[in-house]
C-alpha positions in Angstrom: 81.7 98.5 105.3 85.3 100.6 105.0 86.1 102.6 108.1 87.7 105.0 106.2 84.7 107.7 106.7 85.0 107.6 110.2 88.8 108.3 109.8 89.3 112.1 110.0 92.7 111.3 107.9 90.7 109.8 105.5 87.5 112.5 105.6 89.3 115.9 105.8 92.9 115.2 104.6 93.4 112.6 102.0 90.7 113.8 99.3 92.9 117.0 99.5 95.9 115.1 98.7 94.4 113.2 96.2 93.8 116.7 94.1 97.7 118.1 95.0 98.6 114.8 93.2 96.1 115.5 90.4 97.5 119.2 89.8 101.0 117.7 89.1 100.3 115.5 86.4 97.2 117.6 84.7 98.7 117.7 81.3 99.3 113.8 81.8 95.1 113.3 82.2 94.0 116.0 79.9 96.0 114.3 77.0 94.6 110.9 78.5 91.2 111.4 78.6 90.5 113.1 75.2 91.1 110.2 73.9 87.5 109.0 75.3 84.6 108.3 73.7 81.4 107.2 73.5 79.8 105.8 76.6 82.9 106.2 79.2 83.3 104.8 82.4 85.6 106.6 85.0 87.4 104.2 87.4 88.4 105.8 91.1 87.0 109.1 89.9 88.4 110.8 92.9 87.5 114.5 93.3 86.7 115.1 89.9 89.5 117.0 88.7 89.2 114.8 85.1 85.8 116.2 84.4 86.6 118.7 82.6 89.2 116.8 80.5 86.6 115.1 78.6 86.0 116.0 75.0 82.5 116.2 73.2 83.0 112.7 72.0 82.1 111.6 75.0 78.0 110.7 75.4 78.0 109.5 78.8 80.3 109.5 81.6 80.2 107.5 84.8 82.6 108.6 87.5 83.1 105.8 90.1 84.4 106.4 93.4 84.2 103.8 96.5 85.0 106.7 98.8 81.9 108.7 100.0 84.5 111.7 101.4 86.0 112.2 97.7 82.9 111.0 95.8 81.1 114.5 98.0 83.8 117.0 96.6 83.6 115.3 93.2 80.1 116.5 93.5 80.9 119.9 94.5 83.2 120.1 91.5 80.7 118.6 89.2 78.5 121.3 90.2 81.0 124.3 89.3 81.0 122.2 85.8 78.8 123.2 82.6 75.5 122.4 82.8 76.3 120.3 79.5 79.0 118.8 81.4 76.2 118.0 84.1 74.2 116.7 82.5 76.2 113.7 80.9 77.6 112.8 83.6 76.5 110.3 86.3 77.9 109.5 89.4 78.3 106.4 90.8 79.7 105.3 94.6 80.8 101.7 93.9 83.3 99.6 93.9 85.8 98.6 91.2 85.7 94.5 92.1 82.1 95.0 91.9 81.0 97.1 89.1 76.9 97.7 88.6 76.6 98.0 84.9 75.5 95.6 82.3 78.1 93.7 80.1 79.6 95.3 77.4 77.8 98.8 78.3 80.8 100.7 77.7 83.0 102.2 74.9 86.4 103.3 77.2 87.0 103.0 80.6 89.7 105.0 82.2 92.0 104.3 85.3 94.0 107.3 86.1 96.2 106.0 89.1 93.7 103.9 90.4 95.0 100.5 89.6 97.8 100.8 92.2 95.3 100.9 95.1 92.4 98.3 94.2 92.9 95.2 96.5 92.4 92.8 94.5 93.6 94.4 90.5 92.9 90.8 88.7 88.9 91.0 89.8 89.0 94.8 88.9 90.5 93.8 85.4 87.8 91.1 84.8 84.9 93.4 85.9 86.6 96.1 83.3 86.7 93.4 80.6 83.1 92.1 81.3 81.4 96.2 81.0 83.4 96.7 78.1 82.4 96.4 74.8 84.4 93.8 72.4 87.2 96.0 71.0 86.4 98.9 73.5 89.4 100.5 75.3 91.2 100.6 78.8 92.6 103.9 79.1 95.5 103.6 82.0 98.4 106.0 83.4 99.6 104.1 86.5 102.7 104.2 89.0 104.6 100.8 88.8 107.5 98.7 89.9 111.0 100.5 89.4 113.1 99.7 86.9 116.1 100.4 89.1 116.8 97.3 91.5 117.9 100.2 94.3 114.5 102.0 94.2 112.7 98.5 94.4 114.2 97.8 97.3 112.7 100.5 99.0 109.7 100.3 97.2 109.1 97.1 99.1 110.4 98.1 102.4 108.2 100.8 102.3 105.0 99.3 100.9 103.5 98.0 104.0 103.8 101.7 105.5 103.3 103.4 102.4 99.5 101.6 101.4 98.4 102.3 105.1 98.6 106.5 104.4 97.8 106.4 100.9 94.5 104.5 100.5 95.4 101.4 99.9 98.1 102.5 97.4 100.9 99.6 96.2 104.3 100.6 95.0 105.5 97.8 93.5 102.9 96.4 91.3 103.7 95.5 87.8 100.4 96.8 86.3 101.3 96.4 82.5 102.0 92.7 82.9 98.3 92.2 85.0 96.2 94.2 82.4 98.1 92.0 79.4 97.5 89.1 81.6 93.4 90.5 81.6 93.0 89.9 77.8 94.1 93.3 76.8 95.8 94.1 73.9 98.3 97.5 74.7 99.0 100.0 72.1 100.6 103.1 72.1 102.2 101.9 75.4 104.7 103.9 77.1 107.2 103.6 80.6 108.5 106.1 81.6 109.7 108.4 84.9 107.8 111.5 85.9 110.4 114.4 86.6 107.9 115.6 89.3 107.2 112.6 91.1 109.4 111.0 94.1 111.4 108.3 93.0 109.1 105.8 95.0 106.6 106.5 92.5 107.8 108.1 89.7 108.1 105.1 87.1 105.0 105.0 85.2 102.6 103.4 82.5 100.7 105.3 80.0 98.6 103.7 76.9 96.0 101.9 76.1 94.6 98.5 76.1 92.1 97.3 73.8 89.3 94.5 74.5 90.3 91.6 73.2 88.0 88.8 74.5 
């Protein structure tokens, strides 16, 4: 069992972060998440701030959260929601590596920064391709790798540092290349830098990755 909820960093202080983070790339998620459908699965959920994003094409949705901290505001957020909203959504404290749904159970599954901070991505990936259905989508917006050599440098003197305050978070993963590796197809792929992030994380991936297997 994670020590994290005994870590009064982790309890009081990081969900809070996590939603600051959110607030600065809303747009990003809004446009991300209407693009859901059907029965959707929400990777690292965090505090809920995408609930509202989703559009009524969406049946079901199941936020997953490993943290018991965050996964208790994203129920206090769920319950300032819609009682539509409510009642389509379930959710879910598991973990990513280990994900309790039947295969190919779901339409989309989305990873809004997420994919940066799993342990172990490559098992994440497989458990992603195994509840998806053939053809469904990945939906992803990630932090990666610089493309400038100078930034890497720091990215990777500053990653063992860096993963310890930010849940786990990696700064120099090359996400893109391990969800192609995973059997995914990307289209409507983008790399780019965010004008409001720090240039430790401001090089990001946007798109989405179809099912392939």
């Amino acid at each position: 069992m994670s020590l994290r909820r005994f870590n009064p960093y982790y309890r009081w202080i990081f969900p809070r972060l996590l939603d600051r983070v959110s607030s600065a790339v809303a747009e990003e998620r809004l446009a991300l998440l209407r693009q859901a459908c059907g029965q959707v699965l929400e990777i690292g959920a965090g505090t809920g701030a995408g609930f509202c994003c989703y559009s009524e094409a969406v049946d079901h949705l199941i936020a997953l959260e490993p943290d018991s901290a965050v996964m208790a505001l994203a129920e206090q957020q769920l319950g300032r929601e819609s009682q539509i909203l409510q009642s389509r959504t379930e959710l879910l404290l598991a973990d990513a590596q280990e994900i309790p749904l039947a295969d190919n159970s779901i339409d989309t599954v989305v990873c809004f920064l997420v994919l940066c901070s799993v342990p172990d991505p490559e098992k994440a990936l497989a458990e992603i391709q195994r509840v998806l259905k053939p053809e469904g989508q990945l939906l992803f917006f990630e932090h990666v790798l610089s493309d400038s050599p100078a930034i890497q440098l720091w990215q990777q003197r500053l990653n063992p540092l860096w993963h310890r305050c930010a849940g786990g978070c990696q700064l120099n993963r090359e996400t893109a290349e391990l969800i192609e590796n995973s059997g995914f197809t990307l289209h409507d792929y983008k790399r780019y830098q965010h004008p409001r992030f720090p240039g430790i994380v401001n090089q990001l991936i946007v798109g989405k990755g179809v099912n392939s297997s």
